[in-house]
N, C-alpha and C positions, 0 to 999 in steps of 0.2 A: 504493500500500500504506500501511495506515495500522500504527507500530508501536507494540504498551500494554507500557512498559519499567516496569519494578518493581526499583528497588532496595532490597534488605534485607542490610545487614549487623550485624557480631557488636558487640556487647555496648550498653549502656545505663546511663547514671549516675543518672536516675529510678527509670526499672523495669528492675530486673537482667531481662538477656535480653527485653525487650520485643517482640518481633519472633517472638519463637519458644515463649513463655509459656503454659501449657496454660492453657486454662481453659474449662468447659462441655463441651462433645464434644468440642473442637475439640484434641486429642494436641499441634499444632503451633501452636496457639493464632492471633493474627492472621493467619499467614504461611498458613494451612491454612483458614479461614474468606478471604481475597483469593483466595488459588485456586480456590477452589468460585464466587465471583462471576466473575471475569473466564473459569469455563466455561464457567458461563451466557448470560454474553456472548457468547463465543462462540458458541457454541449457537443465539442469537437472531440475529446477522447474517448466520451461513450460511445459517440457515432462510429469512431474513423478506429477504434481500439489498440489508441496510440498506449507506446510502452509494458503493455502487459498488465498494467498495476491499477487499482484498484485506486478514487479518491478519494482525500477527506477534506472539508474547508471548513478552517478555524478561524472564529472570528475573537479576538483576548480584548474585550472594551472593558469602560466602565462611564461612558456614555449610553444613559438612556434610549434617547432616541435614537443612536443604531443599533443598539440593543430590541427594537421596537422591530428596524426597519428590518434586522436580521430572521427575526420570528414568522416574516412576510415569505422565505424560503427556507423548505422542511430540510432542504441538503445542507442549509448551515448550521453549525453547532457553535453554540456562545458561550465562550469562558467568561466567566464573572470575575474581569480584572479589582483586585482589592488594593485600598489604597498605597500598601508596602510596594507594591510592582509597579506602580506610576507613576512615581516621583523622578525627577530628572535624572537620577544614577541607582534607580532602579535597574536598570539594562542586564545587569548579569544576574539579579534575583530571578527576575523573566527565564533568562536563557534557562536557569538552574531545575525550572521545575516543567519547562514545556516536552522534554520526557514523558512527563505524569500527563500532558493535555492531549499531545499528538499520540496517535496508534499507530503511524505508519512507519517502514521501514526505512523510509527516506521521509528527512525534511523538508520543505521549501518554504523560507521564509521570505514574507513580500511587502509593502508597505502601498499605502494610500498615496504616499506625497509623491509615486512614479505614475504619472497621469497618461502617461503617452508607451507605457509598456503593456502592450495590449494582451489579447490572447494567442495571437501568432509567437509574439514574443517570448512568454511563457514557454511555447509548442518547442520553438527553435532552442530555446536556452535548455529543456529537457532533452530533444535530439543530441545537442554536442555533448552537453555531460552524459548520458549514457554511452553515447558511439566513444567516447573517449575512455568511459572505463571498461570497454571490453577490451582496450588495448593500453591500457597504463589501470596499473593500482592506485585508482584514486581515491577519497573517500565525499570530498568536496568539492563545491566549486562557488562565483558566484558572477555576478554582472560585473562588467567593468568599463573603463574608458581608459584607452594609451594613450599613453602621454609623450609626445613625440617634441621635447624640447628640451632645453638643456637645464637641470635640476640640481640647488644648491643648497648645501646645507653649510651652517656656521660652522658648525663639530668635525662634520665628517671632509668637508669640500665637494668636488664636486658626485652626485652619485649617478647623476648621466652616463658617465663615460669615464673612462682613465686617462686625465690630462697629464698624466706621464707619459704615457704613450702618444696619445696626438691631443694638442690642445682644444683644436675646433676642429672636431671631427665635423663630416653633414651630418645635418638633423638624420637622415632613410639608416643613420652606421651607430644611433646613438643605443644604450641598453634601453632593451626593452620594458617598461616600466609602466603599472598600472594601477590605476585608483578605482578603489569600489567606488559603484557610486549607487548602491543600497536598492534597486531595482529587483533582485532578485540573490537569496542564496541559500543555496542547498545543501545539506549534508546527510552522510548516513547517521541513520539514530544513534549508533556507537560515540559516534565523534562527543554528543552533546553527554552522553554519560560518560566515558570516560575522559575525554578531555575536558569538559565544562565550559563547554564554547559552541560557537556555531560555522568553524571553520576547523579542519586538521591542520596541520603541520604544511604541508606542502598542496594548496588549495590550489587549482585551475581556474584561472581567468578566462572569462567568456566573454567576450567582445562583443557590447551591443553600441548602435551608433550613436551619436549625442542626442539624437531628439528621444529613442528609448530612455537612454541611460539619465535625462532631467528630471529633478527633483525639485520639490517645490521645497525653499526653505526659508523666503523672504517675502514680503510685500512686492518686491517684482517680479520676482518669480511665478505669483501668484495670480499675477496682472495679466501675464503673457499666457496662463494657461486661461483665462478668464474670457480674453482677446480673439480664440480658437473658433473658430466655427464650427468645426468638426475633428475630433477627436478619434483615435481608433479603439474601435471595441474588441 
């Protein structure tokens, strides 16, 4: 069984209520535009019986109202986020007991604020992590963006490239290097009980393009997905 866990909780210090923000059709804003994609999802691996496995969709709030909107489909199941798992550094309390919420052998953890990772997306980013662990021992993976530019830190200098070797290499020669950017990430259930994370050791990067991989985490950011005429489901 594969489980797509979504957590969404109450409030926001960018965008008051970000998570439940009307805007366009959408009454419940991201949290009601996520739901209409992972239907679809739905939808497409009972139909097409993509991957072999079995779904489950979890929703971990402690918002009412999507708590309401959730009860509206019988294939969602609602965690009753309590207020210890909400708090801004709650995050690894979460990680610690979604073991106990998910049943499935594989994780997939997904977020509201990726508004433009549709169900294709979902589809594609499940194809590469499986085709890849039939041919590498992986256990994880998760969404990413390369970062094709030249990358500096105070401590280390530069982690682009070895400018002992060539100072300005081209960008196409530089290490390859990539930023989650929180759209999607999946691990076998093992990883989250023995490791106590939501990623192993040696996780795969899956490359989605920058309009998947955007993430709403400002007032502009908010603006721009607001702005959309049509979004993918």
């Amino acid at each position: 069984m594969i489980s797509i866990f979504v957590p969404i909780r109450k409030g926001s210090k960018r965008v008051k209520n970000k998570n439940i923000k009307r805007f366009n059709k959408y009454k419940l804003g991201l949290t009601e535009l996520k739901i209409l994609q992972l239907k679809r999802l739905k939808e497409k691996v009972v139909k097409k019986k993509f991957f072999n496995h079995d779904f489950e969709f979890i929703v971990s709030t402690d918002i009412l109202s999507v708590k309401n909107v959730c009860k509206k489909f019988k294939w969602i199941k609602i965690h009753n986020r309590k207020p210890s798992l909400s708090g801004d550094n709650s995050l690894q309390r979460l990680i610690d007991i979604v073991p106990e919420i998910c049943s499935g052998k594989y994780i997939l953890w997904t977020h509201v604020t990726s508004p433009f990772f549709s169900s294709n997306s979902y589809i594609n980013f499940l194809k590469t992590f499986f085709n890849n662990k039939k041919q590498k021992k992986i256990q994880s993976a998760f969404s990413a963006n390369l970062i094709g530019k030249f990358v500096y830190c105070k401590k280390k200098g530069w982690i682009s490239h070895d400018s002992k070797k060539i100072k300005w290499p081209r960008t196409q020669d530089l290490k390859p290097l990539f930023s989650m950017n929180s759209a999607a990430i999946i691990s076998e259930r093992e990883v989250y009980i023995n490791k106590k994370d939501r990623l192993c050791k040696s996780p795969l990067p899956i490359l989605s393009n920058l309009k998947e991989g955007f993430d709403v985490d400002n007032n502009k950011d908010f603006e721009i997905v607001s702005n959309k005429k049509k979004i993918p489901i």
